[in-house]
C-alpha positions as CSV (number, residue, x, y, z in Angstrom):
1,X,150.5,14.6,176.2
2,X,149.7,17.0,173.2
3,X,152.4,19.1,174.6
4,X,155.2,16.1,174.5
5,X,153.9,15.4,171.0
6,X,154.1,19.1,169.1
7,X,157.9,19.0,171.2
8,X,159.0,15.7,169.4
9,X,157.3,16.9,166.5
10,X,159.1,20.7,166.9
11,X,163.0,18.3,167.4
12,X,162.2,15.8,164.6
13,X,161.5,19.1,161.9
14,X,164.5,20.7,163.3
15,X,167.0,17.7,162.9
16,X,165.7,17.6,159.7
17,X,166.1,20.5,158.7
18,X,169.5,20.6,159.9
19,X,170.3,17.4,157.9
20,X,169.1,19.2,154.6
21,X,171.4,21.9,155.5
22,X,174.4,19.6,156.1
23,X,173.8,17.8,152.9
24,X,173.5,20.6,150.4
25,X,176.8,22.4,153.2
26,X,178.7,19.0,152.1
27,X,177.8,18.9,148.5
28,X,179.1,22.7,148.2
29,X,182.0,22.5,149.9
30,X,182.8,18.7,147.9
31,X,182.3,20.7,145.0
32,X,184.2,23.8,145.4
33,X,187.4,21.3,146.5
34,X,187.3,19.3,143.3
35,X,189.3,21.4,140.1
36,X,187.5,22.1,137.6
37,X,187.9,19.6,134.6
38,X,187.6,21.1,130.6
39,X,185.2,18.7,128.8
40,X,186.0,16.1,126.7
41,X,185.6,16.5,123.4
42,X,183.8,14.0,121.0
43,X,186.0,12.9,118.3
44,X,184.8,14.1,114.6
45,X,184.7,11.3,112.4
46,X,187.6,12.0,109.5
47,X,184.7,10.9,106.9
48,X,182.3,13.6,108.3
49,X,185.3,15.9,107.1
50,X,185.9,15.4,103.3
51,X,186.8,19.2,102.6
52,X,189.8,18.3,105.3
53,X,192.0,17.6,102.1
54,X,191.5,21.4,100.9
55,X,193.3,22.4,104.0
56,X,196.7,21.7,103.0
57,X,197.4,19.7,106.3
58,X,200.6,18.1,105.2
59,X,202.4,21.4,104.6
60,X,203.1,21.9,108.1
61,X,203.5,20.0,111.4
62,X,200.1,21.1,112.2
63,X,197.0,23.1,110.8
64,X,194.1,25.0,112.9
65,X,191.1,24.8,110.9
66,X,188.7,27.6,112.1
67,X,185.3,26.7,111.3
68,X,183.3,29.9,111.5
69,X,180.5,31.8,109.7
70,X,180.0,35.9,109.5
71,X,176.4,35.7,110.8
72,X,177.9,33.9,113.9
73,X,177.9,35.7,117.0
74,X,180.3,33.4,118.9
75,X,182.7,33.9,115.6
76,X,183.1,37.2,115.9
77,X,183.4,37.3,120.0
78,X,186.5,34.9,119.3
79,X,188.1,36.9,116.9
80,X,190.6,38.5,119.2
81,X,191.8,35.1,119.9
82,X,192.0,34.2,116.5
83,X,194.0,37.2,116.0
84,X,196.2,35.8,119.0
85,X,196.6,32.3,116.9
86,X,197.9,34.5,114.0
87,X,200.5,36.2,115.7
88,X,201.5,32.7,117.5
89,X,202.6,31.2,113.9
90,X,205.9,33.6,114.6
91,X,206.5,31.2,117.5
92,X,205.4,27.9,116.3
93,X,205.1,27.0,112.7
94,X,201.5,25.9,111.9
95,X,198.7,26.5,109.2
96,X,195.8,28.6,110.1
97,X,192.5,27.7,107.3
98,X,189.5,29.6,107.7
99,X,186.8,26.9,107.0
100,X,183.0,28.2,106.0
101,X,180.1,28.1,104.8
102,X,180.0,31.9,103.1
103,X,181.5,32.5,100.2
104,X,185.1,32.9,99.8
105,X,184.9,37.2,99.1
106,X,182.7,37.7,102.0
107,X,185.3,35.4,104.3
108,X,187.8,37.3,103.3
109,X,185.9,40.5,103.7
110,X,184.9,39.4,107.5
111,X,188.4,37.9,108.2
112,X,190.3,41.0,106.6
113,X,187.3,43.3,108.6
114,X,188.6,41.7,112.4
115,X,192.5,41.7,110.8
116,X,193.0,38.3,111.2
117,X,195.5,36.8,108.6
118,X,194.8,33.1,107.6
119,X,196.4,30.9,105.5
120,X,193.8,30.1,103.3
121,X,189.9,29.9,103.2
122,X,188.1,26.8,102.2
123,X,184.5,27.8,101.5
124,X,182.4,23.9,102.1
125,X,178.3,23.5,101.6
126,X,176.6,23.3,104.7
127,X,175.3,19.7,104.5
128,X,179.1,19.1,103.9
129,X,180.8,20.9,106.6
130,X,180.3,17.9,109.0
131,X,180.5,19.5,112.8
132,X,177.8,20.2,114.8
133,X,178.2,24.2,115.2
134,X,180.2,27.6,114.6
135,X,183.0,28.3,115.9
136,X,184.5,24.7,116.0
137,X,188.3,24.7,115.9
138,X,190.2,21.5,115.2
139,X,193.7,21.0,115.2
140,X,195.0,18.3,112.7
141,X,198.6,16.8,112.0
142,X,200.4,16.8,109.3
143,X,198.7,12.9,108.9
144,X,195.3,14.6,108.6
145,X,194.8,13.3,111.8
146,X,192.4,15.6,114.0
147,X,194.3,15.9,117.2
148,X,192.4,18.3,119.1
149,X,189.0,19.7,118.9
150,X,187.2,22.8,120.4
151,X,183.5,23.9,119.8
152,X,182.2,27.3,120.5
153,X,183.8,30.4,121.9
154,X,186.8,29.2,124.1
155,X,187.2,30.6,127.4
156,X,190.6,31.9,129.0
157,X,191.8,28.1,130.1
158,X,190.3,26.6,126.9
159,X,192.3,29.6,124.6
160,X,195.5,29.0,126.4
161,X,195.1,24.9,125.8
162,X,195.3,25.8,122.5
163,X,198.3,28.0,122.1
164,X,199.8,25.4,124.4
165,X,199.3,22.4,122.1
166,X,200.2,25.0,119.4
167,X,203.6,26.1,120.5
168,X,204.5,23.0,122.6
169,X,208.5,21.8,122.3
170,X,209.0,25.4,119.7
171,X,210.3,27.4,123.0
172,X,212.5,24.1,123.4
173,X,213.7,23.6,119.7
174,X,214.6,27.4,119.7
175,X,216.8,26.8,122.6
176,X,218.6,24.6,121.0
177,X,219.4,26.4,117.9
């Protein structure tokens, strides 16, 4: 009888332990099938924004407001791609603002230090900058409405959203010329 018990007791482990298997299998496999989805990201309230006026916003279709600091790693690991958005306003006519929190010599030092070529620099207070980290990149119509926003270092997909929303319809209206 003890026998018949530890061999029920040996089957009821093992079926269990193949069910646990089978689950987290399924859950993988689920996983791996499904494409992987860019966040979302939260809107910024315009009021949060009041230096958005010192952008220039209406003097082009759109404007890229790089929020950024010197002392900010993830800032200077997206330089190269700032760079990239720089040489992408040959393609696609758009405004690219530096937006900070340093002073405007030491943004220009920084900027001019990883040659990328801005527009403009709009140096804001801290308490006034109104998003919640560095780098933040925002893309905003010529309405001042903020179409598109982007926080921290952007990954390969994330980078080529961007240039996407950036240079969507200019390969078109070149065409047409």
């Amino acid at each position: 009888m003890k026998r018949k018990l530890d061999n029920i007791a040996t089957a009821l482990l093992v079926l269990a332990c193949v069910a646990v298997i089978g689950d987290v299998a399924w859950r993988y496999a689920l996983a791996r099938a499904q494409p992987a989805r860019a966040a979302t990201p939260r809107a910024v309230p315009p009021e949060r924004l009041a230096w958005l006026g010192q952008t220039g916003f209406s003097l082009a279709d759109r404007t890229v407001a790089l929020v950024i600091r010197e002392s900010c790693r993830y800032c200077t690991d997206s330089m190269p791609f700032y760079r990239e958005l720089a040489a992408a306003q040959r393609v696609a006519p758009f405004r690219l603002v530096a937006v900070t929190t340093d002073s405007h010599e030491r943004s220009e030092a920084y900027l001019r230090a990883h040659d990328v070529a801005v527009d403009g620099i709009v140096v804001v207070p801290p308490e006034q900058l109104g998003v919640e980290g560095t780098p933040t990149l925002l893309v905003v119509s010529r309405r001042g409405r903020v179409e598109h926003v982007a926080r921290g270092q952007l990954d390969a997909q994330g980078q080529k959203a961007v240039v996407d929303l950036l240079t969507e319809g200019a390969a078109e209206a070149a065409g047409h010329r």
